[in-house]
C-alpha positions as CSV (number, residue, x, y, z in Angstrom):
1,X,0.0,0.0,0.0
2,X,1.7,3.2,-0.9
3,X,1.8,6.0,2.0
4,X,0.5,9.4,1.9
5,X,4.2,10.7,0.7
6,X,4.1,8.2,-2.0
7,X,0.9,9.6,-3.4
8,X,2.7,12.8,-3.8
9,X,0.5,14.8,-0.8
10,X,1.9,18.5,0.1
11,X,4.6,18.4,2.9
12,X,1.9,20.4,4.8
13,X,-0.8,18.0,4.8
14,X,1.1,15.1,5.2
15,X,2.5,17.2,8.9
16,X,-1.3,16.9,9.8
17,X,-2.0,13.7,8.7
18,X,1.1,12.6,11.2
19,X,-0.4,14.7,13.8
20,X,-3.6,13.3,13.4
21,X,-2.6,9.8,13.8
22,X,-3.2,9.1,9.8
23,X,-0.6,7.1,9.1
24,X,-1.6,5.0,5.6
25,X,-4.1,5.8,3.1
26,X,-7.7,3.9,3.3
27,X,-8.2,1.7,0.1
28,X,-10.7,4.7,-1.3
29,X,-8.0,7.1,-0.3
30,X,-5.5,5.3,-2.2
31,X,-7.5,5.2,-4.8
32,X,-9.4,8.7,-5.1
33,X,-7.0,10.7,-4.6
34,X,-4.6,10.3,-7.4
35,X,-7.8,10.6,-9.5
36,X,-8.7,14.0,-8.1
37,X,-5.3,15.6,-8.4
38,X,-5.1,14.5,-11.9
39,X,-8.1,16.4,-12.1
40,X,-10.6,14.7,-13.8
41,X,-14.4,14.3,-12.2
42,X,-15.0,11.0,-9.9
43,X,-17.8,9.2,-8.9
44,X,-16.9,7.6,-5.5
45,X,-19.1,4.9,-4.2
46,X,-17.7,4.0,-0.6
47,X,-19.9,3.6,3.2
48,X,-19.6,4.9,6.0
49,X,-16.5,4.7,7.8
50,X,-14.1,4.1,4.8
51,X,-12.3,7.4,5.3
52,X,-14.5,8.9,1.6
53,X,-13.9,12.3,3.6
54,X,-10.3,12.4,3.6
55,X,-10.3,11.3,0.4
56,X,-11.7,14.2,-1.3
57,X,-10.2,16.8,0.9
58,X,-6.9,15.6,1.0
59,X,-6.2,16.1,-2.8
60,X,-8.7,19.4,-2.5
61,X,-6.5,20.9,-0.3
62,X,-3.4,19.6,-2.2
63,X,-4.2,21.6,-5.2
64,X,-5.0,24.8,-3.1
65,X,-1.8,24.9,-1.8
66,X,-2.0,28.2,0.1
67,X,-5.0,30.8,0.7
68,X,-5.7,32.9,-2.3
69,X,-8.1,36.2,-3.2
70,X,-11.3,36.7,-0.9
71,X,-14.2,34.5,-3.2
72,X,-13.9,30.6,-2.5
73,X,-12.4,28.1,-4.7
74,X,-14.0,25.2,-3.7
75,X,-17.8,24.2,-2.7
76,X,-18.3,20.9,-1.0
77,X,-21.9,20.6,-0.5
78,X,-23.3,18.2,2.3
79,X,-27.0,17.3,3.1
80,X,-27.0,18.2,7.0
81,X,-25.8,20.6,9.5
82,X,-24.0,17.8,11.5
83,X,-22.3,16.5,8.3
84,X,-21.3,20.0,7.5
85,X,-19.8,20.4,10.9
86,X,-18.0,17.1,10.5
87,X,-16.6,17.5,7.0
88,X,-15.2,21.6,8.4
89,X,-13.7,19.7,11.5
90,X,-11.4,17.3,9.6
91,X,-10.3,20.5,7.3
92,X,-9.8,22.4,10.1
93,X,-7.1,19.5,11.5
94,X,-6.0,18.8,8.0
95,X,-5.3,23.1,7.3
96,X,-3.5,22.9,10.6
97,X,0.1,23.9,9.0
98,X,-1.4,25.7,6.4
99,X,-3.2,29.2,5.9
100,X,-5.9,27.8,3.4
101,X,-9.4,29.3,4.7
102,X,-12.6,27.4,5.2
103,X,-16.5,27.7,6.5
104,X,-18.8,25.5,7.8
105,X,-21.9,26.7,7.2
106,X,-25.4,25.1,8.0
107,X,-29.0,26.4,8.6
108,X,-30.9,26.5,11.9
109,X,-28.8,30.1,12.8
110,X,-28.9,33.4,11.2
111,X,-27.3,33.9,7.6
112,X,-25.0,37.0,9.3
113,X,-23.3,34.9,11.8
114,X,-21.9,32.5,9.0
115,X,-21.6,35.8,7.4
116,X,-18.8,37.3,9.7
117,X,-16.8,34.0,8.8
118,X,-15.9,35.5,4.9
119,X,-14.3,38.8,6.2
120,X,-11.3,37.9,5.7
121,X,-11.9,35.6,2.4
122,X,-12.4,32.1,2.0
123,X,-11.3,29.0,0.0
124,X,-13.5,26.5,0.8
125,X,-17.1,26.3,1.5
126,X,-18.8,23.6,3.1
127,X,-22.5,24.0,3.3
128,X,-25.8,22.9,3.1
129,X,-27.5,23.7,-0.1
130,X,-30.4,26.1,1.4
131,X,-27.6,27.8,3.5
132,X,-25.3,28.3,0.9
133,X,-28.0,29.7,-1.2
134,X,-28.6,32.3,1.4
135,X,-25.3,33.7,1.7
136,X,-25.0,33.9,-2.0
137,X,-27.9,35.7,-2.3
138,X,-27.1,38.4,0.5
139,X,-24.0,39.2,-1.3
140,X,-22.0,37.2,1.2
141,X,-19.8,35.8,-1.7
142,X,-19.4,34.8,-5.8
143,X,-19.0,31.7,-7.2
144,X,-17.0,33.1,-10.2
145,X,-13.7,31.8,-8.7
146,X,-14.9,28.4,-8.1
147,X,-12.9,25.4,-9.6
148,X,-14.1,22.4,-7.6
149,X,-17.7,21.1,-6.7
150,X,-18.2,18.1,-4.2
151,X,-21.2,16.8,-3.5
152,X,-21.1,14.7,-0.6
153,X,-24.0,12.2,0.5
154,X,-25.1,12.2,-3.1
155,X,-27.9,9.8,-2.1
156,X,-28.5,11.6,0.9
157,X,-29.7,14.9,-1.0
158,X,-31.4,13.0,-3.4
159,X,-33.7,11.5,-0.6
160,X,-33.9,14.9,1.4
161,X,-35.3,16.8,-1.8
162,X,-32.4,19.1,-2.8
163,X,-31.9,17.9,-6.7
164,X,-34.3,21.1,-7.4
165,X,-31.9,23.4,-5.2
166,X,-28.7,21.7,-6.5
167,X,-29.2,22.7,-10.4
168,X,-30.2,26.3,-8.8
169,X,-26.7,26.4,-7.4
170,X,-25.0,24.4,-10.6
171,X,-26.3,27.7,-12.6
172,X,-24.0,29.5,-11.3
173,X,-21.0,28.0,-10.5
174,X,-18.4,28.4,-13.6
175,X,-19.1,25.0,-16.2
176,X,-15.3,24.5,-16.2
177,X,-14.6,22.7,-12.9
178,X,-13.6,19.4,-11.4
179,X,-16.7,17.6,-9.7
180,X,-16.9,15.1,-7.3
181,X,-20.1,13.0,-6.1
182,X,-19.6,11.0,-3.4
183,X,-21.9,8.4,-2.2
184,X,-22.9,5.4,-0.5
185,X,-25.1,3.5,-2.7
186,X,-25.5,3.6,-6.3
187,X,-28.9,3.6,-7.0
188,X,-31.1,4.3,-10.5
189,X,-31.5,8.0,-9.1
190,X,-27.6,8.2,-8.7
191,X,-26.8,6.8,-12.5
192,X,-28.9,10.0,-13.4
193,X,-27.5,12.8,-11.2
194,X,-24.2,11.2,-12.1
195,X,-25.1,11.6,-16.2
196,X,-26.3,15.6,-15.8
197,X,-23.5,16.5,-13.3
198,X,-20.4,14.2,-14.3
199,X,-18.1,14.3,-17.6
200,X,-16.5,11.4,-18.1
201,X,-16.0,10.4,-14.9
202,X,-13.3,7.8,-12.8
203,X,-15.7,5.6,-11.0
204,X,-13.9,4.4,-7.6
205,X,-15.6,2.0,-6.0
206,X,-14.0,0.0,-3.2
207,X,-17.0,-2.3,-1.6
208,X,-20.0,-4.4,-3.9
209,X,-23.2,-1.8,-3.4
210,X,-24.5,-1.3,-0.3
211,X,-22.0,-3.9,1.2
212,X,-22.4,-3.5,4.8
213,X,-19.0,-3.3,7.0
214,X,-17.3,-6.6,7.2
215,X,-16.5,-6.1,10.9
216,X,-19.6,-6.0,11.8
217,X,-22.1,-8.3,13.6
218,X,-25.4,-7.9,13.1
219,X,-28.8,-10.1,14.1
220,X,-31.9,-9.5,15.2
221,X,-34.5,-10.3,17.7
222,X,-38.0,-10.6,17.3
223,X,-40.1,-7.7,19.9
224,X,-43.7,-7.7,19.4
225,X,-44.7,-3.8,20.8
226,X,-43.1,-0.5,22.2
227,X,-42.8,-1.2,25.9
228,X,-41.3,-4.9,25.3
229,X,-38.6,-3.0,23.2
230,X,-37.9,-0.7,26.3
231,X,-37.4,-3.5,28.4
232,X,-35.2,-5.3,25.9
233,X,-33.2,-2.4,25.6
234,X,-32.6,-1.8,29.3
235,X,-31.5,-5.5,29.9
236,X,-29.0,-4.8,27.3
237,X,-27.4,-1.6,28.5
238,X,-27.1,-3.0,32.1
239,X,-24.3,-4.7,30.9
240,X,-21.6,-2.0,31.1
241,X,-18.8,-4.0,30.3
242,X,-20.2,-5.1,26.9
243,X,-22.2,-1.9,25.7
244,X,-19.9,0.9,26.4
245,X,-21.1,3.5,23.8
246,X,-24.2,2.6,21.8
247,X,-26.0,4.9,19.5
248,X,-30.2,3.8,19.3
249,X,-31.7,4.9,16.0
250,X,-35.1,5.3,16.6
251,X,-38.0,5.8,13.5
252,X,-39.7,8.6,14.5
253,X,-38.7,11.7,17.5
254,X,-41.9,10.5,19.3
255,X,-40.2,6.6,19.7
256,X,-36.8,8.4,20.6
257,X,-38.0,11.0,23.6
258,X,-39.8,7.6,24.6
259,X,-36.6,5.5,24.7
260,X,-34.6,8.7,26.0
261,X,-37.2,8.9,28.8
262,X,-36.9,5.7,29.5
263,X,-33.1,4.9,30.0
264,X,-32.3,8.1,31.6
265,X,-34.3,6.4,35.1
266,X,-32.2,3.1,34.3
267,X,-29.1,3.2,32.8
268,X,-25.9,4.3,34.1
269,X,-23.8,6.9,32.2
270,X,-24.2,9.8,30.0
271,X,-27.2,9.9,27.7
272,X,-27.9,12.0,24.8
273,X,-30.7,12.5,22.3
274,X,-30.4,14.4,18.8
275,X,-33.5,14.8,16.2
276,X,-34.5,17.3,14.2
277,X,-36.5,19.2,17.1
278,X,-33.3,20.1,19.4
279,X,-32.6,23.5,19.4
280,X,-29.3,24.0,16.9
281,X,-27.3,25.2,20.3
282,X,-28.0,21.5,21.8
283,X,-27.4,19.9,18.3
284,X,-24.0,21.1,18.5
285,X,-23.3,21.0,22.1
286,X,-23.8,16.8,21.8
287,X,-21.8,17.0,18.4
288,X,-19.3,18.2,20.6
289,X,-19.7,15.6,23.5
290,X,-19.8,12.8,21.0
291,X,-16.5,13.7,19.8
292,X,-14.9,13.8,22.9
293,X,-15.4,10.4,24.6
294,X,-18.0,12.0,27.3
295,X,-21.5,9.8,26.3
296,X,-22.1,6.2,26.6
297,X,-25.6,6.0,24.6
298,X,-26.6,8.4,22.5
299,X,-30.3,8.5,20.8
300,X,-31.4,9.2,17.3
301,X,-33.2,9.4,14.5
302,X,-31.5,9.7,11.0
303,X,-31.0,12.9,11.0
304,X,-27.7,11.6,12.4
305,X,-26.7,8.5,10.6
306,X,-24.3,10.2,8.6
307,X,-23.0,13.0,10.5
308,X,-22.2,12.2,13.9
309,X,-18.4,11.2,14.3
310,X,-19.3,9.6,17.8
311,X,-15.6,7.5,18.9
312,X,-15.5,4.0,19.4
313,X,-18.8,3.0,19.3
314,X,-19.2,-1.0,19.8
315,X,-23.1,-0.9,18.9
316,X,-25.7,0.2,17.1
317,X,-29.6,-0.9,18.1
318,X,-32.2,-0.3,15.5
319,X,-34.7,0.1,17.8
320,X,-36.9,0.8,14.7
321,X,-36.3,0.0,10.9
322,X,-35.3,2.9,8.8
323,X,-37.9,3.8,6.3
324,X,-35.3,4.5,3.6
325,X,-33.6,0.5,3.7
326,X,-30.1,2.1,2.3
327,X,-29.9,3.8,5.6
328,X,-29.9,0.4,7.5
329,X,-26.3,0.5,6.1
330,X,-25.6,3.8,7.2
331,X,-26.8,3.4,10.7
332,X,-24.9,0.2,11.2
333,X,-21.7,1.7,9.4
334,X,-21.2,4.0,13.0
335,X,-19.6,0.7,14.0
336,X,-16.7,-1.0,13.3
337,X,-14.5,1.9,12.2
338,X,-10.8,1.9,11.3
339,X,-11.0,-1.9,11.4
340,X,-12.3,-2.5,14.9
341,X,-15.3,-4.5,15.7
342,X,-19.4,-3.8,16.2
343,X,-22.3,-5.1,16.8
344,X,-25.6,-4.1,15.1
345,X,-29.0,-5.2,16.8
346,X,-32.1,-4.5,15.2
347,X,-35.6,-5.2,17.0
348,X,-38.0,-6.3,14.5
349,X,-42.1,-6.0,15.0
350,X,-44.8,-8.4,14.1
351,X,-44.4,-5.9,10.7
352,X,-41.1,-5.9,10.1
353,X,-40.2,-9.4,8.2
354,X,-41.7,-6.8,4.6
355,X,-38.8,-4.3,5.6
356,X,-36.2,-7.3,7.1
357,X,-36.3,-9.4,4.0
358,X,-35.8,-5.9,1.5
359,X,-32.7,-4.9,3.7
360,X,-31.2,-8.5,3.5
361,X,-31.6,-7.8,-0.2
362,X,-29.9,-4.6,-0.2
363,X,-26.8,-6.4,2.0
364,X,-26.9,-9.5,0.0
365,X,-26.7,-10.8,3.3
366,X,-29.0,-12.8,5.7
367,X,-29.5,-11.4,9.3
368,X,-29.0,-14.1,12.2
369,X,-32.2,-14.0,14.6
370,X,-31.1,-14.7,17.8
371,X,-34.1,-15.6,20.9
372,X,-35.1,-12.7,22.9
373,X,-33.2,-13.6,26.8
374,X,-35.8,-15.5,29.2
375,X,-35.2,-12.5,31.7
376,X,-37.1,-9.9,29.3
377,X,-40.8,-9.5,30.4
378,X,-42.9,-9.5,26.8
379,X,-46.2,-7.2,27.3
380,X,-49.3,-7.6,25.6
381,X,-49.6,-5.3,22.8
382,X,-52.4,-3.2,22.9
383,X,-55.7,-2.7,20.8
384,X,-54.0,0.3,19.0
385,X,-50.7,-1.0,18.3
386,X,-52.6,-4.7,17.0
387,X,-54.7,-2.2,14.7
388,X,-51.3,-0.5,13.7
389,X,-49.7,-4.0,12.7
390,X,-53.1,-5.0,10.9
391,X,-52.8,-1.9,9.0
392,X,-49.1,-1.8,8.0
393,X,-49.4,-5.7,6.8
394,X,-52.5,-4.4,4.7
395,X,-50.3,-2.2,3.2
396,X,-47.2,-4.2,2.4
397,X,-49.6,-6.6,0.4
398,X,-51.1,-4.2,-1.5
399,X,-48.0,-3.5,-2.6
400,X,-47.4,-7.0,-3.7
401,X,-50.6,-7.3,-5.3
402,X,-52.6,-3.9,-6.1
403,X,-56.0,-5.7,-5.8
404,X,-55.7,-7.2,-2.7
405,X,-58.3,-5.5,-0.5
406,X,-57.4,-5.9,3.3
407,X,-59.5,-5.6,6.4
408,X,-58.9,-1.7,6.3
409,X,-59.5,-0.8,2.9
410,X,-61.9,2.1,2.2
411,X,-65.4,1.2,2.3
412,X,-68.0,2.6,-0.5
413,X,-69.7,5.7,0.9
414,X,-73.3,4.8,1.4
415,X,-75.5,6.5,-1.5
416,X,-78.1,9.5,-0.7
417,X,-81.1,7.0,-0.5
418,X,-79.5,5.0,1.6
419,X,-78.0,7.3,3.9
420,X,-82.2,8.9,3.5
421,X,-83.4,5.9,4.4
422,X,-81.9,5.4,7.6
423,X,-81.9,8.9,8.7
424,X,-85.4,8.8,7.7
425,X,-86.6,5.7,9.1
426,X,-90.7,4.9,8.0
427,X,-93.3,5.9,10.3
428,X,-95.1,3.1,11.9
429,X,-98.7,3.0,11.1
């Protein structure tokens, strides 16, 4: 494997990779970033926890070489705040013996405190697409100088509804650049937005689509409502030894305050929740507390599956199935980073076998089910959450079959006679 010095990396860079404790390339590293210096546009398929970061930004900031002019010469565009965050943190260590500029810039705050961060010019952007379009629009900054565009989490943005803002923004950035999509599947939708914003592109590809990470272990057990999941979950955690810093992804914020609720009577050590209802302040703040080692089990919902850098976690519970089945592989790929070892749980409903048996597609993989422990104490579900199953397996075969016509389908709305008739009723003679 050649090191970073062998890949020709700036003296600079190289004295923060050292620093950092980045001592050999990551296969998509390796491979990316000879690509990107040569400058021709890549489309990087790579999962979470494969170092695809670095491996845009190393070669980025090897072609910047120093800070230069007051407009920015690079955008790297990023669905969420917390990936934003993430992605200016690792420049911020990589610039570390360099004077290359660089904003991280997000919504959830006002435009004009991002807006104090270009005084002094920039190089590098990294932004949300709605946040970037702000700035640009107050005047903030131009894009005339621009000769790189990253889009990061290119599946990501496709799912959270930014394709309409993106082509707002590809307008008016110059037509000669260098782009760079990264993602972490390849879907149909990809193949497109590869075709309108690629030319002639270097695919790198390191792992088979949406191959899940090979150090970790993942099964399931089979939890019939809500409260036996709580109970499941706090037989777990009481194990200190074994779970020392677990991240719970949870469907909806409801199910998370729920779980959150739940643990923090329980279970011993720091707990944490993020969704997209924390204030930005408290978003940050746990970002922050994450990074440093400080909470054992942190909460979420996947507004965080590909933007919290949270350190050595050893598991990830799916307390719920993601709706979007790609971000099963996201979620579990918090685990097992820089070639260490995870577990990922998932707790799967009387519903779930629809959703179990796509995602073991996706993975080309089959999930072990492993008995639920004697100890756990299984509650009857109740009459809503029986209706809610009755309901959701309705749906799933209608989906199979379009004509199938379940115990909840709509019912014909009476006609006017009828509806007369009994309002009506006949007088008795």
């Amino acid at each position: 494997m050649a090191t970073f010095e062998e890949l020709g990396i700036g003296k600079s860079i190289v004295k923060a990779l050292n620093e950092i404790g980045f001592k050999e390339p990551t296969p998509i590293q390796q491979q990316a970033i000879p690509v990107i210096k040569s400058g021709q546009d890549v489309l990087g398929i790579a999962q979470t926890g494969t170092g695809k970061t670095a491996a845009y930004v190393i070669p980025v900031l090897h072609k910047l070489i120093k800070a230069e002019g007051n407009d920015p010469r690079v955008i790297i565009l990023v669905p969420t705040r917390e990936l934003s965050i993430q992605v200016g943190e690792e420049i911020r260590k990589l610039t570390q013996f360099s004077n290359i500029r660089h904003a991280a810039v997000y919504g959830g705050i006002g435009w004009t405190k991002h807006a104090v961060l270009f005084e002094n010019g920039i190089d590098i952007i990294v932004g949300t697409p709605g946040r970037l379009w702000d700035l640009y629009k107050q005047g903030v900054f131009v894009f005339k100088k621009v000769k790189t565009l990253v889009i990061d989490e290119a599946d990501r943005m496709l799912d959270m509804g930014f394709m309409p803002q993106l082509r707002k923004l590809f307008e008016l950035i110059p037509p000669k650049r260098q782009n760079l999509l990264f993602s972490a599947t390849f879907s149909g939708k990809i193949e497109e937005m590869s075709h309108e914003f690629l030319t002639f592109p270097v695919r790198v590809e390191i792992t088979p689509q949406a191959t899940t990470v090979e150090n970790v272990e993942q099964y399931f057990y089979r939890v019939p409502n809500l409260k036996t999941k709580l109970n499941l979950i706090n037989y777990l955690l009481k194990d200190e030894a074994l779970y020392q810093r677990v991240i719970i992804f949870c469907r909806t914020k409801v199910n998370a305050e729920e779980v959150y609720k739940n643990l923090k009577r329980t279970i011993i050590g720091k707990i944490k929740i993020i969704h997209s209802d924390k204030a930005q302040s408290t978003r940050i703040n746990t970002l922050e507390s994450s990074k440093n080692g400080e909470i054992r089990v942190l909460i979420s919902t996947d507004v965080a599956a590909r933007g919290i850098d949270f350190v050595g976690i050893t598991h990830v519970i799916n307390f719920d199935l993601p709706p979007a089945y790609e971000d099963y592989v996201h979620r579990i790929g918090r685990t097992a980073r820089a070639s260490f070892h995870g577990v990922a749980i998932s707790l799967i409903g009387p519903a779930d076998d629809f959703h179990l048996s796509n995602i073991e597609k996706l993975i080309r993989l089959e999930i072990e089910e492993k008995t639920l422990p004697g100890e756990i104490e299984v509650v009857e579900s109740t009459k809503e959450e029986n209706q809610a199953v009755a309901r959701e397996l309705d749906r799933q075969k209608r989906l199979a079959d379009p004509e199938f016509k379940g115990a909840f389908h709509e019912k014909k709305p009476r006609t006017f006679k009828s509806f007369n008739r009994k309002k009506n009723p006949k007088k008795r003679k």
